[in-house]
C-alpha positions as CSV (number, residue, x, y, z in Angstrom):
1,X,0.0,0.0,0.0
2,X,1.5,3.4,-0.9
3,X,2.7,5.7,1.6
4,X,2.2,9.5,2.3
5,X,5.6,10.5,0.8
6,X,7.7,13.3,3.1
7,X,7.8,16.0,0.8
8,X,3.4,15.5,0.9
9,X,3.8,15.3,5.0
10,X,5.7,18.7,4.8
11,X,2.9,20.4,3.6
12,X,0.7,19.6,6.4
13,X,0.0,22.7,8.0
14,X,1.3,25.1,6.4
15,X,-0.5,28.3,4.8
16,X,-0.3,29.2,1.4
17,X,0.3,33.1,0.3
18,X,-3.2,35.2,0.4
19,X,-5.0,35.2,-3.1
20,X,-7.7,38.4,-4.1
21,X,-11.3,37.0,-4.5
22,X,-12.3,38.0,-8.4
23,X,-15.1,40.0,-7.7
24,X,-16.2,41.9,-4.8
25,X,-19.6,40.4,-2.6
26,X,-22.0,41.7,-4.8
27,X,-25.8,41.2,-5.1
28,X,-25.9,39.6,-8.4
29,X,-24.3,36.5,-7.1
30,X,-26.0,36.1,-4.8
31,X,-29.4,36.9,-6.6
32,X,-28.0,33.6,-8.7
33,X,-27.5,31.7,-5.2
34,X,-31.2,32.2,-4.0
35,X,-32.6,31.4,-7.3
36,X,-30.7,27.8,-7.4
37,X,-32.3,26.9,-3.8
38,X,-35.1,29.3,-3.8
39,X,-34.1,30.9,-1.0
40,X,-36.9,33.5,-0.6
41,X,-34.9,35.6,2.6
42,X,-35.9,39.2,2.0
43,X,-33.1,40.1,4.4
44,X,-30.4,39.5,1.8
45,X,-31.7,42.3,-0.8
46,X,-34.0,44.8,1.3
47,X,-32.5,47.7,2.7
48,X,-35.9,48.6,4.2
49,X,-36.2,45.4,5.5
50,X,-32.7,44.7,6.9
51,X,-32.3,47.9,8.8
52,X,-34.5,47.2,11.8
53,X,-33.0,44.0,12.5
54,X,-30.0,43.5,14.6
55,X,-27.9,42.6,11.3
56,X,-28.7,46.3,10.1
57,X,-28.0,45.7,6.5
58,X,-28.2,43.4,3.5
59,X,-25.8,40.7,3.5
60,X,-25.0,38.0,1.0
61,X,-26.1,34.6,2.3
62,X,-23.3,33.2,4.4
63,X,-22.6,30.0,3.3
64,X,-21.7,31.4,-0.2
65,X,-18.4,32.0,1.1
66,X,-16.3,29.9,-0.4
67,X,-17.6,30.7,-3.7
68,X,-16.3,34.1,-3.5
69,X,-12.9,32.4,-3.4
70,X,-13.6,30.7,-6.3
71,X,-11.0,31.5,-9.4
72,X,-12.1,32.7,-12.6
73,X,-12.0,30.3,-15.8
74,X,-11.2,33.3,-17.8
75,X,-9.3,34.8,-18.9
76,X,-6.1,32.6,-17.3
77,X,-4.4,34.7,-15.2
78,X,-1.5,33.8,-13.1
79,X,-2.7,32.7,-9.8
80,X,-1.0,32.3,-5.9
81,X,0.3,28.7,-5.4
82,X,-2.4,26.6,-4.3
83,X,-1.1,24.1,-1.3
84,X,-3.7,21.3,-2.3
85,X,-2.5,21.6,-5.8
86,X,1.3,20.8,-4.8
87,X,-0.3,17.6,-4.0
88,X,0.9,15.4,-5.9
89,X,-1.2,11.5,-5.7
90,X,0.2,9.9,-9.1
91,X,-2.6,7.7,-10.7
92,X,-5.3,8.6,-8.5
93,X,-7.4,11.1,-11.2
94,X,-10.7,11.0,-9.1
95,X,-11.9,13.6,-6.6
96,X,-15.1,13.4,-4.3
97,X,-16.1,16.1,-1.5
98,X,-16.9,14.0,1.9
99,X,-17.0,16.5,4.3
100,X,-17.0,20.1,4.8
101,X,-17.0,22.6,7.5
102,X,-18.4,26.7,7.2
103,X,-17.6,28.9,10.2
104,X,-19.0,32.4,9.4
105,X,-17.8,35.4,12.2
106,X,-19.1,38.5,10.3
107,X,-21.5,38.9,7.8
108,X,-20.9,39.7,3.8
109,X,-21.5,42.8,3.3
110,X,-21.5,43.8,-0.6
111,X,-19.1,45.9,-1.8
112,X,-16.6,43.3,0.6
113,X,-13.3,42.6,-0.8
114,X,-12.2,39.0,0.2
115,X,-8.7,37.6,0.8
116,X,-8.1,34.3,1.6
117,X,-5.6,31.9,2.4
118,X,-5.3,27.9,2.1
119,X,-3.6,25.1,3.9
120,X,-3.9,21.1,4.3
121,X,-4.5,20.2,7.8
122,X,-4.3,16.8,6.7
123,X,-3.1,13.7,4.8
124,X,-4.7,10.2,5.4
125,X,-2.8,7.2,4.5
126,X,-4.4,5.7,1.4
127,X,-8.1,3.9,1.8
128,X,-10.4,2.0,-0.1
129,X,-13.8,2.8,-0.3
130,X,-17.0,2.0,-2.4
131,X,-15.7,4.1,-5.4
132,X,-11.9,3.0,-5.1
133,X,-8.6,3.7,-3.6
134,X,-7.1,7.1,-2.4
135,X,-6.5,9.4,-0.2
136,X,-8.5,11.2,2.7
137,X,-7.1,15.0,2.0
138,X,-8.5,18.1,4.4
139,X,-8.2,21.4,3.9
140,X,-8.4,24.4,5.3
141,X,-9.5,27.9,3.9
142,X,-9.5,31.3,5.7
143,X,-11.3,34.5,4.3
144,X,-10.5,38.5,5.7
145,X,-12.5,41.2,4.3
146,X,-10.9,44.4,3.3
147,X,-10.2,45.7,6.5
148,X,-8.1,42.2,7.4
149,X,-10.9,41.3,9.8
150,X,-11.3,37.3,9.1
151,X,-15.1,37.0,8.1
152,X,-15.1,32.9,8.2
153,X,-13.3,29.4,7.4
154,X,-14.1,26.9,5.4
155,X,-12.9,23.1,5.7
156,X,-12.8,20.6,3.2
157,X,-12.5,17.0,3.4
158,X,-11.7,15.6,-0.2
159,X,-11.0,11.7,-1.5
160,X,-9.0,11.4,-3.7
161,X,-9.2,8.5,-5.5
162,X,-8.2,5.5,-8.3
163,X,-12.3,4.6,-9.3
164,X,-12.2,0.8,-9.4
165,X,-12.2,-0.9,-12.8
166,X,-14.6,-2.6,-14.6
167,X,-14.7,-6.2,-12.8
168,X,-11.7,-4.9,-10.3
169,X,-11.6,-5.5,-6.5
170,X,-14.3,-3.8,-4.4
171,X,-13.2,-4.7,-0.6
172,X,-13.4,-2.2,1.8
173,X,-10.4,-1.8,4.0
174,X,-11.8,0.6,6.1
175,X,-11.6,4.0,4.4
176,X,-15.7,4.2,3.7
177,X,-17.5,6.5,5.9
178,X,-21.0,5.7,6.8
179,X,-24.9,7.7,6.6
180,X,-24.7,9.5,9.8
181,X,-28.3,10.0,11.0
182,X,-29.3,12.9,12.5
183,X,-32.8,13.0,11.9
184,X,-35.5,13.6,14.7
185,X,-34.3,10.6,17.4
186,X,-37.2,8.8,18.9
187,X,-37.3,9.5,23.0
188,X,-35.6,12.8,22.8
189,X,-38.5,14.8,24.0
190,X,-36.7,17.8,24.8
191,X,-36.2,18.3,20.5
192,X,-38.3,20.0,19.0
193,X,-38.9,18.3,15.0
194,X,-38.1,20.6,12.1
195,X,-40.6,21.3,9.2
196,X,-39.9,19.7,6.0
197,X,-38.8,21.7,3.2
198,X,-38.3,20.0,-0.1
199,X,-36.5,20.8,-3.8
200,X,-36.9,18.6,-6.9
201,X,-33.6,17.9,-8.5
202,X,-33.8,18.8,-12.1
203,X,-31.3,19.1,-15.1
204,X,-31.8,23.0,-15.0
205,X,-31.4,23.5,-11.2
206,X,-28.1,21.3,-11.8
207,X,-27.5,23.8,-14.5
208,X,-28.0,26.4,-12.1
209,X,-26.2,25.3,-9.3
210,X,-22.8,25.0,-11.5
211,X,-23.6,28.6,-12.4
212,X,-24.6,29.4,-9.1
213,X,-21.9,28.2,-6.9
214,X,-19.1,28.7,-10.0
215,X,-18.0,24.9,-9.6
216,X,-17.4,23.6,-13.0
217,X,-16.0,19.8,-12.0
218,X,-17.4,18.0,-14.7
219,X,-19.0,15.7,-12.1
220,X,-21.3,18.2,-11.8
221,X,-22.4,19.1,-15.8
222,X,-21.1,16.0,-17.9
223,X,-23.0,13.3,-17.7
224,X,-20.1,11.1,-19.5
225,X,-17.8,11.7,-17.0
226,X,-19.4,11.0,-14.4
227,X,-20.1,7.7,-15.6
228,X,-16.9,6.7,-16.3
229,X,-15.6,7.3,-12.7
230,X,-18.0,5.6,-11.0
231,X,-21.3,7.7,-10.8
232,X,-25.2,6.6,-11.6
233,X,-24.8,10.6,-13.6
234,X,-24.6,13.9,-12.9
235,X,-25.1,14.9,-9.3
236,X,-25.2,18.2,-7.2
237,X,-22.3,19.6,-5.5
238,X,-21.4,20.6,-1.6
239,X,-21.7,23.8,-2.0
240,X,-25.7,23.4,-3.2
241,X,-25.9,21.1,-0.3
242,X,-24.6,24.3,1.9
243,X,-27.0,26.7,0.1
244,X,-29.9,24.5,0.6
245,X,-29.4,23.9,4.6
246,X,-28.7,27.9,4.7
247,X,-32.1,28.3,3.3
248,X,-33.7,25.5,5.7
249,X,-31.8,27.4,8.2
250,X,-33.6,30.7,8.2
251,X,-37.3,29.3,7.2
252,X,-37.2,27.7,10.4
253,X,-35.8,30.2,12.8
254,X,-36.6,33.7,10.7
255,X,-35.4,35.6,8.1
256,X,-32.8,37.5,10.9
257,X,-31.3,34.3,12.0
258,X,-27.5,34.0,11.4
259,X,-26.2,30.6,10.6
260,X,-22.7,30.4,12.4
261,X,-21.8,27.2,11.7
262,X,-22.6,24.4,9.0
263,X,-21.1,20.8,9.0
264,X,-22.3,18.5,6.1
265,X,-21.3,15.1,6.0
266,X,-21.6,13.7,2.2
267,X,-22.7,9.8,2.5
268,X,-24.6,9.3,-1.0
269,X,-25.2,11.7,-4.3
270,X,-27.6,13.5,-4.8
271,X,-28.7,13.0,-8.7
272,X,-30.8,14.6,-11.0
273,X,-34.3,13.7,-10.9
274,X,-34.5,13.3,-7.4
275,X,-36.0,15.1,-5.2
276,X,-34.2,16.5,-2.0
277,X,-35.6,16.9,1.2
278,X,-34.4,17.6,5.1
279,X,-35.3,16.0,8.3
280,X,-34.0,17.5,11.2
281,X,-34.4,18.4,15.1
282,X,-33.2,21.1,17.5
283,X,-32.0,21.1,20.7
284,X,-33.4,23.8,23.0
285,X,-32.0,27.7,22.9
286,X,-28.8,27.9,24.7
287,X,-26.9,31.5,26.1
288,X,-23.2,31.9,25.3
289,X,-21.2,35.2,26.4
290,X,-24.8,37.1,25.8
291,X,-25.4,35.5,22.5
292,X,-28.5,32.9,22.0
293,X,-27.7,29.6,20.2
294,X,-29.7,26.7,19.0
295,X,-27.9,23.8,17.4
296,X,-29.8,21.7,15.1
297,X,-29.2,18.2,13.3
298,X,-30.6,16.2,11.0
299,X,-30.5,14.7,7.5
300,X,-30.9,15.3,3.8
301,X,-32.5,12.8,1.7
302,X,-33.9,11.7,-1.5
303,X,-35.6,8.5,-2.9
304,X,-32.4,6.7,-2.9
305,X,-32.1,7.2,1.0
306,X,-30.1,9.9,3.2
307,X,-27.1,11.3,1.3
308,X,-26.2,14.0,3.9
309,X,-25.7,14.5,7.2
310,X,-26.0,18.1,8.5
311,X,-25.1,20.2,12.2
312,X,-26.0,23.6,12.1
313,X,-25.2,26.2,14.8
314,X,-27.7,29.2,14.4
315,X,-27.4,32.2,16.5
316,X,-31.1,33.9,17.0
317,X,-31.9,37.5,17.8
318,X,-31.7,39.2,20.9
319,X,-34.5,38.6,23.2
320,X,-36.3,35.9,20.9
Protein backbone atom coordinates (compact mmCIF):
# COMPACT_ATOMS: atom_id res chain seq x y z
CA UNK A 1 0.00 0.00 0.00
CA UNK A 2 1.54 3.38 -0.89
CA UNK A 3 2.75 5.67 1.59
CA UNK A 4 2.22 9.45 2.27
CA UNK A 5 5.60 10.50 0.84
CA UNK A 6 7.69 13.33 3.11
CA UNK A 7 7.79 16.04 0.81
CA UNK A 8 3.40 15.47 0.90
CA UNK A 9 3.83 15.29 5.00
CA UNK A 10 5.71 18.67 4.75
CA UNK A 11 2.89 20.38 3.57
CA UNK A 12 0.68 19.65 6.36
CA UNK A 13 -0.03 22.73 8.04
CA UNK A 14 1.33 25.13 6.41
CA UNK A 15 -0.53 28.26 4.79
CA UNK A 16 -0.28 29.23 1.36
CA UNK A 17 0.30 33.13 0.29
CA UNK A 18 -3.22 35.21 0.36
CA UNK A 19 -5.02 35.23 -3.07
CA UNK A 20 -7.68 38.37 -4.07
CA UNK A 21 -11.35 36.99 -4.54
CA UNK A 22 -12.28 37.97 -8.37
CA UNK A 23 -15.13 40.00 -7.75
CA UNK A 24 -16.20 41.90 -4.81
CA UNK A 25 -19.65 40.37 -2.58
CA UNK A 26 -21.97 41.69 -4.77
CA UNK A 27 -25.78 41.24 -5.14
CA UNK A 28 -25.87 39.55 -8.37
CA UNK A 29 -24.29 36.49 -7.07
CA UNK A 30 -25.96 36.14 -4.80
CA UNK A 31 -29.40 36.85 -6.63
CA UNK A 32 -27.97 33.57 -8.67
CA UNK A 33 -27.50 31.67 -5.23
CA UNK A 34 -31.21 32.22 -4.04
CA UNK A 35 -32.62 31.35 -7.31
CA UNK A 36 -30.70 27.83 -7.41
CA UNK A 37 -32.30 26.89 -3.84
CA UNK A 38 -35.13 29.33 -3.77
CA UNK A 39 -34.15 30.93 -1.01
CA UNK A 40 -36.87 33.55 -0.60
CA UNK A 41 -34.89 35.57 2.58
CA UNK A 42 -35.93 39.15 2.03
CA UNK A 43 -33.11 40.14 4.38
CA UNK A 44 -30.36 39.50 1.76
CA UNK A 45 -31.73 42.27 -0.84
CA UNK A 46 -33.99 44.80 1.32
CA UNK A 47 -32.47 47.69 2.74
CA UNK A 48 -35.90 48.64 4.17
CA UNK A 49 -36.20 45.40 5.52
CA UNK A 50 -32.72 44.67 6.87
CA UNK A 51 -32.25 47.91 8.76
CA UNK A 52 -34.46 47.20 11.80
CA UNK A 53 -33.04 44.02 12.49
CA UNK A 54 -30.01 43.48 14.61
CA UNK A 55 -27.94 42.60 11.33
CA UNK A 56 -28.66 46.33 10.14
CA UNK A 57 -27.97 45.72 6.52
CA UNK A 58 -28.17 43.43 3.53
CA UNK A 59 -25.83 40.70 3.52
CA UNK A 60 -25.02 37.96 0.98
CA UNK A 61 -26.08 34.63 2.29
CA UNK A 62 -23.26 33.22 4.43
CA UNK A 63 -22.64 29.98 3.26
CA UNK A 64 -21.68 31.35 -0.19
CA UNK A 65 -18.43 31.98 1.07
CA UNK A 66 -16.29 29.85 -0.39
CA UNK A 67 -17.56 30.75 -3.70
CA UNK A 68 -16.33 34.09 -3.50
CA UNK A 69 -12.88 32.41 -3.38
CA UNK A 70 -13.64 30.68 -6.29
CA UNK A 71 -11.00 31.50 -9.36
CA UNK A 72 -12.05 32.71 -12.63
CA UNK A 73 -12.04 30.34 -15.80
CA UNK A 74 -11.16 33.31 -17.84
CA UNK A 75 -9.28 34.81 -18.92
CA UNK A 76 -6.09 32.57 -17.35
CA UNK A 77 -4.43 34.72 -15.25
CA UNK A 78 -1.54 33.83 -13.09
CA UNK A 79 -2.71 32.71 -9.83
CA UNK A 80 -1.05 32.26 -5.88
CA UNK A 81 0.35 28.74 -5.44
CA UNK A 82 -2.45 26.58 -4.28
CA UNK A 83 -1.12 24.15 -1.25
CA UNK A 84 -3.73 21.26 -2.26
CA UNK A 85 -2.53 21.64 -5.82
CA UNK A 86 1.33 20.77 -4.80
CA UNK A 87 -0.25 17.63 -4.02
CA UNK A 88 0.92 15.42 -5.95
CA UNK A 89 -1.23 11.54 -5.71
CA UNK A 90 0.23 9.95 -9.13
CA UNK A 91 -2.59 7.70 -10.72
CA UNK A 92 -5.25 8.63 -8.46
CA UNK A 93 -7.36 11.13 -11.21
CA UNK A 94 -10.68 11.04 -9.13
CA UNK A 95 -11.85 13.62 -6.57
CA UNK A 96 -15.12 13.43 -4.26
CA UNK A 97 -16.11 16.08 -1.52
CA UNK A 98 -16.92 14.03 1.89
CA UNK A 99 -16.97 16.46 4.34
CA UNK A 100 -17.02 20.14 4.79
CA UNK A 101 -17.01 22.56 7.55
CA UNK A 102 -18.43 26.72 7.17
CA UNK A 103 -17.61 28.93 10.20
CA UNK A 104 -19.02 32.35 9.39
CA UNK A 105 -17.76 35.40 12.16
CA UNK A 106 -19.09 38.51 10.28
CA UNK A 107 -21.45 38.94 7.76
CA UNK A 108 -20.88 39.72 3.80
CA UNK A 109 -21.50 42.77 3.33
CA UNK A 110 -21.52 43.80 -0.55
CA UNK A 111 -19.15 45.88 -1.75
CA UNK A 112 -16.57 43.33 0.59
CA UNK A 113 -13.26 42.62 -0.77
CA UNK A 114 -12.18 39.00 0.20
CA UNK A 115 -8.73 37.57 0.77
CA UNK A 116 -8.11 34.26 1.59
CA UNK A 117 -5.59 31.93 2.42
CA UNK A 118 -5.32 27.92 2.12
CA UNK A 119 -3.65 25.12 3.87
CA UNK A 120 -3.86 21.14 4.28
CA UNK A 121 -4.55 20.24 7.75
CA UNK A 122 -4.30 16.79 6.67
CA UNK A 123 -3.15 13.68 4.83
CA UNK A 124 -4.71 10.17 5.42
CA UNK A 125 -2.77 7.19 4.50
CA UNK A 126 -4.35 5.67 1.38
CA UNK A 127 -8.09 3.93 1.83
CA UNK A 128 -10.38 1.97 -0.12
CA UNK A 129 -13.76 2.85 -0.34
CA UNK A 130 -17.03 2.00 -2.40
CA UNK A 131 -15.72 4.05 -5.36
CA UNK A 132 -11.92 3.00 -5.15
CA UNK A 133 -8.64 3.66 -3.60
CA UNK A 134 -7.09 7.13 -2.38
CA UNK A 135 -6.54 9.39 -0.16
CA UNK A 136 -8.49 11.21 2.65
CA UNK A 137 -7.09 15.03 2.04
CA UNK A 138 -8.51 18.05 4.38
CA UNK A 139 -8.16 21.44 3.93
CA UNK A 140 -8.39 24.44 5.27
CA UNK A 141 -9.50 27.87 3.88
CA UNK A 142 -9.54 31.26 5.68
CA UNK A 143 -11.34 34.54 4.30
CA UNK A 144 -10.47 38.49 5.68
CA UNK A 145 -12.50 41.22 4.35
CA UNK A 146 -10.93 44.45 3.33
CA UNK A 147 -10.18 45.69 6.53
CA UNK A 148 -8.14 42.24 7.41
CA UNK A 149 -10.88 41.33 9.82
CA UNK A 150 -11.31 37.25 9.14
CA UNK A 151 -15.06 37.02 8.08
CA UNK A 152 -15.14 32.89 8.21
CA UNK A 153 -13.29 29.40 7.39
CA UNK A 154 -14.13 26.93 5.39
CA UNK A 155 -12.88 23.13 5.72
CA UNK A 156 -12.85 20.61 3.20
CA UNK A 157 -12.53 17.01 3.39
CA UNK A 158 -11.70 15.64 -0.19
CA UNK A 159 -11.02 11.75 -1.47
CA UNK A 160 -8.97 11.38 -3.71
CA UNK A 161 -9.21 8.55 -5.54
CA UNK A 162 -8.23 5.47 -8.30
CA UNK A 163 -12.26 4.64 -9.26
CA UNK A 164 -12.16 0.76 -9.38
CA UNK A 165 -12.19 -0.88 -12.84
CA UNK A 166 -14.63 -2.57 -14.61
CA UNK A 167 -14.66 -6.18 -12.84
CA UNK A 168 -11.69 -4.93 -10.32
CA UNK A 169 -11.62 -5.46 -6.46
CA UNK A 170 -14.34 -3.76 -4.41
CA UNK A 171 -13.22 -4.75 -0.64
CA UNK A 172 -13.40 -2.19 1.76
CA UNK A 173 -10.41 -1.80 3.96
CA UNK A 174 -11.84 0.63 6.10
CA UNK A 175 -11.60 3.95 4.40
CA UNK A 176 -15.73 4.16 3.68
CA UNK A 177 -17.49 6.50 5.93
CA UNK A 178 -21.04 5.67 6.80
CA UNK A 179 -24.91 7.69 6.62
CA UNK A 180 -24.66 9.51 9.81
CA UNK A 181 -28.32 10.00 11.04
CA UNK A 182 -29.29 12.89 12.52
CA UNK A 183 -32.83 13.01 11.93
CA UNK A 184 -35.54 13.60 14.72
CA UNK A 185 -34.28 10.55 17.42
CA UNK A 186 -37.20 8.78 18.85
CA UNK A 187 -37.29 9.50 22.95
CA UNK A 188 -35.60 12.81 22.82
CA UNK A 189 -38.53 14.82 24.02
CA UNK A 190 -36.68 17.84 24.78
CA UNK A 191 -36.21 18.31 20.52
CA UNK A 192 -38.26 19.97 18.95
CA UNK A 193 -38.88 18.35 15.05
CA UNK A 194 -38.08 20.60 12.14
CA UNK A 195 -40.65 21.28 9.16
CA UNK A 196 -39.93 19.65 5.97
CA UNK A 197 -38.81 21.66 3.15
CA UNK A 198 -38.35 19.96 -0.05
CA UNK A 199 -36.49 20.81 -3.79
CA UNK A 200 -36.88 18.60 -6.87
CA UNK A 201 -33.58 17.87 -8.46
CA UNK A 202 -33.78 18.83 -12.13
CA UNK A 203 -31.34 19.09 -15.06
CA UNK A 204 -31.77 22.98 -14.96
CA UNK A 205 -31.45 23.46 -11.25
CA UNK A 206 -28.15 21.33 -11.85
CA UNK A 207 -27.50 23.84 -14.49
CA UNK A 208 -27.97 26.39 -12.14
CA UNK A 209 -26.22 25.31 -9.34
CA UNK A 210 -22.81 24.97 -11.54
CA UNK A 211 -23.57 28.63 -12.40
CA UNK A 212 -24.64 29.42 -9.10
CA UNK A 213 -21.90 28.24 -6.90
CA UNK A 214 -19.06 28.71 -9.99
CA UNK A 215 -17.96 24.86 -9.64
CA UNK A 216 -17.45 23.60 -13.03
CA UNK A 217 -15.98 19.83 -12.05
CA UNK A 218 -17.44 17.97 -14.68
CA UNK A 219 -19.00 15.67 -12.14
CA UNK A 220 -21.29 18.16 -11.82
CA UNK A 221 -22.36 19.11 -15.82
CA UNK A 222 -21.14 15.99 -17.86
CA UNK A 223 -22.99 13.29 -17.69
CA UNK A 224 -20.08 11.12 -19.52
CA UNK A 225 -17.76 11.72 -16.96
CA UNK A 226 -19.40 11.01 -14.36
CA UNK A 227 -20.06 7.66 -15.57
CA UNK A 228 -16.87 6.68 -16.29
CA UNK A 229 -15.59 7.29 -12.66
CA UNK A 230 -17.99 5.64 -10.99
CA UNK A 231 -21.35 7.72 -10.80
CA UNK A 232 -25.20 6.60 -11.58
CA UNK A 233 -24.84 10.60 -13.63
CA UNK A 234 -24.62 13.86 -12.85
CA UNK A 235 -25.14 14.95 -9.32
CA UNK A 236 -25.16 18.17 -7.20
CA UNK A 237 -22.26 19.65 -5.53
CA UNK A 238 -21.40 20.57 -1.60
CA UNK A 239 -21.74 23.79 -1.97
CA UNK A 240 -25.73 23.43 -3.18
CA UNK A 241 -25.90 21.14 -0.33
CA UNK A 242 -24.59 24.31 1.93
CA UNK A 243 -26.99 26.69 0.06
CA UNK A 244 -29.88 24.47 0.65
CA UNK A 245 -29.37 23.94 4.59
CA UNK A 246 -28.73 27.93 4.71
CA UNK A 247 -32.05 28.27 3.27
CA UNK A 248 -33.70 25.50 5.73
CA UNK A 249 -31.80 27.37 8.24
CA UNK A 250 -33.58 30.74 8.20
CA UNK A 251 -37.29 29.31 7.18
CA UNK A 252 -37.21 27.67 10.39
CA UNK A 253 -35.76 30.17 12.78
CA UNK A 254 -36.64 33.65 10.74
CA UNK A 255 -35.38 35.60 8.13
CA UNK A 256 -32.81 37.45 10.90
CA UNK A 257 -31.27 34.26 12.03
CA UNK A 258 -27.53 34.03 11.44
CA UNK A 259 -26.18 30.64 10.55
CA UNK A 260 -22.68 30.35 12.37
CA UNK A 261 -21.82 27.24 11.72
CA UNK A 262 -22.63 24.36 9.04
CA UNK A 263 -21.14 20.85 8.98
CA UNK A 264 -22.27 18.51 6.10
CA UNK A 265 -21.35 15.08 6.01
CA UNK A 266 -21.63 13.71 2.23
CA UNK A 267 -22.68 9.76 2.52
CA UNK A 268 -24.56 9.33 -0.98
CA UNK A 269 -25.20 11.74 -4.28
CA UNK A 270 -27.62 13.50 -4.81
CA UNK A 271 -28.66 13.00 -8.69
CA UNK A 272 -30.79 14.56 -11.03
CA UNK A 273 -34.29 13.72 -10.92
CA UNK A 274 -34.50 13.30 -7.42
CA UNK A 275 -36.02 15.08 -5.24
CA UNK A 276 -34.21 16.48 -1.96
CA UNK A 277 -35.58 16.86 1.17
CA UNK A 278 -34.39 17.59 5.08
CA UNK A 279 -35.27 15.96 8.29
CA UNK A 280 -34.02 17.54 11.21
CA UNK A 281 -34.40 18.39 15.13
CA UNK A 282 -33.16 21.06 17.46
CA UNK A 283 -31.99 21.08 20.65
CA UNK A 284 -33.40 23.85 23.00
CA UNK A 285 -32.01 27.73 22.89
CA UNK A 286 -28.85 27.94 24.71
CA UNK A 287 -26.90 31.47 26.07
CA UNK A 288 -23.15 31.87 25.31
CA UNK A 289 -21.24 35.24 26.37
CA UNK A 290 -24.82 37.08 25.84
CA UNK A 291 -25.36 35.45 22.45
CA UNK A 292 -28.54 32.88 22.01
CA UNK A 293 -27.75 29.64 20.15
CA UNK A 294 -29.70 26.70 18.99
CA UNK A 295 -27.95 23.81 17.36
CA UNK A 296 -29.82 21.71 15.10
CA UNK A 297 -29.15 18.16 13.26
CA UNK A 298 -30.63 16.24 11.02
CA UNK A 299 -30.50 14.73 7.52
CA UNK A 300 -30.94 15.34 3.80
CA UNK A 301 -32.50 12.77 1.66
CA UNK A 302 -33.88 11.68 -1.50
CA UNK A 303 -35.62 8.51 -2.92
CA UNK A 304 -32.39 6.67 -2.89
CA UNK A 305 -32.10 7.19 0.99
CA UNK A 306 -30.12 9.91 3.22
CA UNK A 307 -27.08 11.34 1.29
CA UNK A 308 -26.22 14.00 3.94
CA UNK A 309 -25.72 14.45 7.23
CA UNK A 310 -26.01 18.14 8.53
CA UNK A 311 -25.10 20.19 12.20
CA UNK A 312 -26.02 23.58 12.10
CA UNK A 313 -25.25 26.16 14.84
CA UNK A 314 -27.66 29.22 14.45
CA UNK A 315 -27.41 32.22 16.54
CA UNK A 316 -31.05 33.92 17.00
CA UNK A 317 -31.88 37.50 17.80
CA UNK A 318 -31.72 39.19 20.94
CA UNK A 319 -34.54 38.61 23.19
CA UNK A 320 -36.33 35.92 20.93
Amino acid sequence: MPEISDEQRDLIGKEGPPRPAPYAVNEAMAGFWCEMVEDPNPIYFDEGYARPTWLEHTFAPPVMLVTWGRPRVWPEEERPESMFLRLQFAGYPGTLAVNATQESFLPLRYGDTLTMTNQIASISEEKTTRVGTGHFVTTLDTFRNQFGQTVGTHSFTLFIYRPWEEGGRRKVEGGERKVEDGAAREGAPTEERMSSISLPLTLRRAIQAVAGTRDYYPFHHDERFARENGAEGIFFNTMFLQAFAGRCATEWFGNDAFLRRLEIAMRGSNYVGRTLSVEAAASPVHEEDGHRFVNIEGTLLTEDGPTTGVKWVVELPPGR
